[in-house]
N, C-alpha and C positions, 0 to 999 in steps of 0.2 A: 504494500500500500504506500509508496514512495511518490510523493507529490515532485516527481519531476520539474517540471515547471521552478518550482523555488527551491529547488534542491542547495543554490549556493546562501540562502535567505535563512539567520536564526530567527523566527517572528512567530506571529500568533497564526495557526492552527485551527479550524472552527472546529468547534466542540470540543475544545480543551482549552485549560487555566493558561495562562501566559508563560507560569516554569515552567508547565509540563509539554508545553509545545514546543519550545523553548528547546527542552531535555529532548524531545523527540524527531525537532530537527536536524539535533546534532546523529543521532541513532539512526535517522535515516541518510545521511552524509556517508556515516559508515558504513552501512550495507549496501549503497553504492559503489562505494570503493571495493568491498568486496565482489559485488558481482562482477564487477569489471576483471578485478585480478582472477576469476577463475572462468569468464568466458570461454564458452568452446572446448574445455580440456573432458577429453576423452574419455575411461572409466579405469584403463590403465596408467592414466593424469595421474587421476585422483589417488588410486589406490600405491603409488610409486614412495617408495620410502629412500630417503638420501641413504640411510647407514640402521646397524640396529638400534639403535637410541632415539630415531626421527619419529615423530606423527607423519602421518600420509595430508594430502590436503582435505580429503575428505574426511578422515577424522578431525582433522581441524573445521570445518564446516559444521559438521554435528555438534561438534564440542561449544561452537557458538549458538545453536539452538539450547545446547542442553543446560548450558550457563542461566542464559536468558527465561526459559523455566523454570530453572532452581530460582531465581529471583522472583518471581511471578508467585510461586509457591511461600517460601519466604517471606515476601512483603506486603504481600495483599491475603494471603491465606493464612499467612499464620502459622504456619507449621511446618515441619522437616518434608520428603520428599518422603512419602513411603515402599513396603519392597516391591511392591507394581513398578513405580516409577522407579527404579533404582534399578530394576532390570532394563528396563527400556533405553534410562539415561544415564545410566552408570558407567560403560563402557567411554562413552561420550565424555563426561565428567572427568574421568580418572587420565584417562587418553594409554599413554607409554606403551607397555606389553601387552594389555589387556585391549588396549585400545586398537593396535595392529593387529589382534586375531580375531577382532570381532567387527573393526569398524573398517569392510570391503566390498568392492563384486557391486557397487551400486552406481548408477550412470548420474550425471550430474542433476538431474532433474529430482532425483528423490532429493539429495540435498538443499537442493533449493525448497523443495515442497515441503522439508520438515521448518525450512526457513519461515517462508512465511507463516506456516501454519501458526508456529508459536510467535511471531511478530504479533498473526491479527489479533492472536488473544493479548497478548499485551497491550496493544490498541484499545483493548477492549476493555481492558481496565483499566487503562488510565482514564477513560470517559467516566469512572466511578469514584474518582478523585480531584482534590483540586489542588492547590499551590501550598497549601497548610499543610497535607500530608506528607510532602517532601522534607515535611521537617522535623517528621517522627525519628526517634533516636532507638536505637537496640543495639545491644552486645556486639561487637564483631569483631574483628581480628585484632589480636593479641591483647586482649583482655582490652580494648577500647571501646570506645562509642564509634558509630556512624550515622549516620539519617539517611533516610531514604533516598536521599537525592543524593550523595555517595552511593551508594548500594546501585542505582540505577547508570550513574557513570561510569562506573566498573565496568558494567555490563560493555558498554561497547566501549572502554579501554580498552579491555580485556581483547574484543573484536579487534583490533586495531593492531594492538601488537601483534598478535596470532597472524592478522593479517600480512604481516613483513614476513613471518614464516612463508607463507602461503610464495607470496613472490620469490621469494628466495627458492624456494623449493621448483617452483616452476621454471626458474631461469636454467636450473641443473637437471630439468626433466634428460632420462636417458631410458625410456619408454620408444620401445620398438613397434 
């Protein structure tokens, strides 16, 4: 759901608060950038690991959907991921070893379609919040505080740097 057109514009969003549009145009700048960096790559693209220690790109793809869930779950719901979702998103989450035997064999479209799927639900719930909720505080790494609105820039930080992976990886593709 990438509003093209203002893709280079941080501004107001209808039907969202001003941070959360705000917050969401910078997240859809990012998934921009990611599409672009993984245009057209193959299934042997995706599935291509530099060394034993690499993610493939398409685990890194997943890994951005399954982030952006866990925060979803987390911030708006309230609670941990349970073992339904820990199988499904697990893999994805952890990435390394587990991540190479279980995240492959899929053409670029699934990835995308897990992309969006969990975008529009975050879409969906930002429409259930306003600018005041980004400024809810909870426990988070190393025994600190965050608010929400950290919690949610992580999210695509987190996309962003993954994403230098991603180009990197594909500049070294050796896919026959």
């Amino acid at each position: 759901m990438l509003h093209m057109q203002n893709l280079l514009l941080i501004t107001d969003i209808p039907g969202y608060s001003p941070q959360i549009s705000r917050l969401i145009s910078m997240m859809n700048y990012a998934r921009f950038t990611t599409l672009e960096a993984v245009k057209d790559l193959t299934q042997a693209e995706l599935d291509y690991l530099l060394d034993a220690k690499s993610n493939s790109i398409g685990a890194l793809l997943l890994h951005f959907a399954a982030v952006e869930y866990a925060y979803q779950v987390s911030t708006f719901e309230q609670r941990e991921l349970n073992e339904e979702e820990l199988l499904i998103w697990g893999p994805a989450l952890e990435l390394g070893k587990v991540g190479q035997e279980q995240i492959k064999g899929h053409e670029l479209e699934y990835y995308l379609h897990q992309l969006d799927e969990v975008r529009n639900r975050t879409l969906e719930f930002f429409k259930s919040v306003n600018d005041d909720w980004l400024d809810t505080e909870e426990d988070f790494w190393y025994e600190k505080k965050a608010n929400y609105y950290f919690m949610w820039f992580h999210v695509f930080e987190d996309e962003l740097n993954h994403r230098g992976q991603i180009r990197l990886i594909r500049n070294r593709l050796k896919v026959k």
